[in-house]
Structures are given as structure tokens and as C-alpha cells.
N, C-alpha and C positions, 0 to 999 in steps of 0.2 A: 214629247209627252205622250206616254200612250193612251189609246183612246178608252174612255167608261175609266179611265182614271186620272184623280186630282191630287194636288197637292193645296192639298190644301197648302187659327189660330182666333171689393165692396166700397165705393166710396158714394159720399153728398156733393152734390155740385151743391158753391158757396155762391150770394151773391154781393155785390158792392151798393152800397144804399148810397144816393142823389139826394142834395139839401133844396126844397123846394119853399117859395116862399107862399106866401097864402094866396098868393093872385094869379102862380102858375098850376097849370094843368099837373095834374101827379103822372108821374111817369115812372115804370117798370124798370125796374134793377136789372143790370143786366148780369149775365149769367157768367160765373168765372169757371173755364175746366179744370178739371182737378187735376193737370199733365203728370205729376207725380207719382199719382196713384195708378193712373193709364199706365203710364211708362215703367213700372213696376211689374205693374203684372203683366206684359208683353214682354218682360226683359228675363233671362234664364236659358236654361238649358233645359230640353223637351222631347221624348220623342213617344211614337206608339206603338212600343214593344207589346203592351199588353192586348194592342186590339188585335195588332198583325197576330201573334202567336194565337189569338179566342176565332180566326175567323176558322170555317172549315179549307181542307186544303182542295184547294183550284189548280188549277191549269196557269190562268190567270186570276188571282184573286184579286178580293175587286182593293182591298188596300197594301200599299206596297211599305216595308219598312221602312220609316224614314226619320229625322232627326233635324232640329232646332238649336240654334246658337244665336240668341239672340244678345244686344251690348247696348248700353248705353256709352255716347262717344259723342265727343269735340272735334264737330266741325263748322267752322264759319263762314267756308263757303256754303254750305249751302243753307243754313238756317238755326235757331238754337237749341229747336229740342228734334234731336237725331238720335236712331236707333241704329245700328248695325243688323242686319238677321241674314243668317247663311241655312242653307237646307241643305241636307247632307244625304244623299243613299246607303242606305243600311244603317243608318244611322252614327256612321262614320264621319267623323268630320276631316277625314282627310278625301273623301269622298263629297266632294261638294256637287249638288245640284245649279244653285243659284245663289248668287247674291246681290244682295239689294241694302240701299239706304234709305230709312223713311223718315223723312222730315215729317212731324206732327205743326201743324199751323191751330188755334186755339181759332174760335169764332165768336162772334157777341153771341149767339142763341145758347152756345153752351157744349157746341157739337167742337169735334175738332176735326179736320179735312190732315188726310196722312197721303204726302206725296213721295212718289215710290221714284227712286235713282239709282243707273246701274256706273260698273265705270266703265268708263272710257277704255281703258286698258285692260282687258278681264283677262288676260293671261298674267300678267303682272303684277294683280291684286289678287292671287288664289292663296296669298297666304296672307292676308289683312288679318284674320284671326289673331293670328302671334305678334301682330306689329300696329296694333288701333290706335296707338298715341301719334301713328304717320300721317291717319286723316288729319288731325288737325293743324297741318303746314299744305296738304293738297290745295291746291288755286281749283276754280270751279271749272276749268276745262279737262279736271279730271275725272267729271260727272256728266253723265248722259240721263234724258227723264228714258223712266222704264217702258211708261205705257205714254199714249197719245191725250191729249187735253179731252177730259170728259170719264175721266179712268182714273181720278182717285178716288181714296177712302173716304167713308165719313164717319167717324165715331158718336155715337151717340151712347148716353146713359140715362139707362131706367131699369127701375127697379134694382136699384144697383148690382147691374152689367154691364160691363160698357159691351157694347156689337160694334161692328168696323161692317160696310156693307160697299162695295164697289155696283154702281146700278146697272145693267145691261141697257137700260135705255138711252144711256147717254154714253157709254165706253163701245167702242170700235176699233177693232184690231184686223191685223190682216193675219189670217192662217198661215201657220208656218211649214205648211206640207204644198198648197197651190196657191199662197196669194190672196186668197177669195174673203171677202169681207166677212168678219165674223163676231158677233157679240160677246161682250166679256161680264163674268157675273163672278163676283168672288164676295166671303161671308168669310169673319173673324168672332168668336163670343171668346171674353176672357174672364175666368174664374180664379181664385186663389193657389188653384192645386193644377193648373194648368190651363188648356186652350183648344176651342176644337177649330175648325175650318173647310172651306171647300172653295171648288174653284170650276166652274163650267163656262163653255163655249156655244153658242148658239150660231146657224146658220142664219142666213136672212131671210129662210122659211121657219126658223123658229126649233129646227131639230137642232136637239145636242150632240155636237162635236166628242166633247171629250166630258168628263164632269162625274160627278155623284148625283144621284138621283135627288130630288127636292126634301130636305128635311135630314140628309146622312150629311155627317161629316168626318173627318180627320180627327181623333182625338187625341194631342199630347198630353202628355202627363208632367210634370216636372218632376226634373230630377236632380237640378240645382238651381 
């Protein structure tokens, strides 16, 4: 990943009403998420032709062309609401960057925790795009976690947004250039007409590795 660049991505939560009799304490509904509507607007085809083409031209500029494919898809190994999402260079999807499976887990508070999975075989699955109906016969030793315990999403919504926010205080990665312990910070806001995102590295002095400045992100568009 090169450095000073990232890759980065309307509903009501309902609740369930408890029958209480007059002698018990009233107690809080709990909060149902609305995965449906998550999983919607996370799911499409994306990419940010329009930011890359408005920035001025660089040397290195600071966003690189890039593109989204993201699915909803059946797999039971590893949980029941699964996403596919592939990132593609140039916005090629024969051009893949990375791919990833995100398991969405729902929470009592409302929030839903998205755990990210790569495979096992990634020369072998460079063409899952064309063939998504194979996850759902993969056994789970076809699945590796992406990131270390402490390194998933958490979705929340408000004001109806949901935000996905991975927290650098509890995700720890080792750098892929020396090894060296490094902080992981990644931001997802999902809108109807697309998704921005960002993704930074922090030192264990606190300097950023790789990333967008605080407040920039990746904006995709959708395009299907």
C-alpha cells in the first residue's frame, strides 16, 4: 500500500417490546438492527472516477483510481449475514486489489460488529466474482480472519447513517514493510448513492504510516 494513501466505504432501528407484570421493574427494549437495510447499502458496484478525475494532477496524487464490487452471498461457514467485497485497481475488476468476506454479527445495543475474512487460498479464489454460489459449499478452512482480535467494525446508526468505524485503540497490526507494531484506524459512512471511507496506520509514536488526513475520505459513487 503506498504511503499518504488509503483505501479506503436511511433506515430506523426497530425495537421488540417485553411483557412485564406490575410487580416487575420496566425494562428497555432491546434494540433490533436493521441488517437489511445495512446490507443494502454496502452491497453494489462503486467506484471514484469522479474524485480521481476533480483532483489536480500530481506526481502522486493523493487518491488512486479504484473500484468496489461488493455481494451479498451464502455462506455457512462462517455466519448468516455475509458480504463479498473485492477492491479492484483502476477500477477494473479484473484488476483486484483485495478481497475480503464480512460477516455482519447484529448486537443487543443496536450496533452490529462486521468481522472481516480472507481465504485461505487467494490465488484460487481470484475469480469468486464469477462463481459466488461456490462459497456456499466452502468448509471453514477455506477462511482465514483478515485482521487480529481487537480489529473489527462496529456499525452504528444515527441520524440515519449507519458509520462502520474499526478503533485504533484496540486494533494492532504488524507493518507489512519491517514487522513493527502498528495501529489500525479504518472509517466506512454509507449513503444511498454510495460510500466514502478511509483507512490509516499509526506508529506506536502515534505518526501516520500510510492514511488520509483526519476528516478526508474515499468517495464511491454507485454505479450499480
Amino acid at each position: 500500500m503506498r504511503s499518504r494513501t488509503a483505501i479506503a466505504i436511511a433506515a430506523l432501528l426497530t425495537g421488540l417490546s417485553t411483557l412485564a407484570t406490575a410487580a416487575d421493574p420496566p425494562q428497555r427494549a432491546a434494540a433490533v438492527p436493521d441488517l437489511a437495510t445495512l446490507t443494502a447499502l454496502m452491497t453494489g458496484d462503486f467506484d471514484n472516477r469522479r474524485q480521481f478525475e476533480a483532483q489536480p494532477p500530481a506526481k502522486e496524487p493523493q487518491f488512486l483510481l479504484m473500484g468496489l464490487q461488493r455481494r451479498a452471498v451464502q455462506v455457512p461457514a462462517l455466519g448468516t449475514h455475509v458480504v463479498y467485497a473485492q477492491v479492484n485497481d483502476a477500477a477494473d475488476p479484473a484488476r483486484i486489489r483485495r478481497q475480503r468476506l464480512f460477516v455482519l454479527v447484529p448486537e443487543a445495543d443496536g450496533s452490529v460488529v462486521m468481522k472481516s475474512w480472507s481465504f485461505t487460498d487467494e490465488a484460487a479464489s481470484r475469480d469468486i466474482l464469477g462463481r459466488l454460489a461456490d462459497l456456499e459449499r466452502m468448509p471453514a478452512t477455506a477462511f482465514r480472519p483478515s485482521l487480529p482480535p481487537g480489529c473489527d467494525m462496529r456499525w452504528t446508526l444515527a441520524a440515519g447513517t449507519w458509520s462502520g468505524r474499526v478503533d485504533p485503540a484496540t486494533c494492532s497490526i504488524r507493518g507489512r514493510r519491517d514487522g513493527a507494531p502498528m495501529k489500525l484506524r479504518s472509517t466506512e459512512l454509507l449513503g444511498p448513492d454510495g460510500l466514502r471511507n478511509e483507512e490509516a496506520g499509526f506508529t506506536s509514536a502515534g505518526e501516520m504510516s500510510f492514511g488520509l488526513p483526519d476528516g478526508v475520505y474515499y468517495e464511491f459513487r454507485r454505479s450499480r
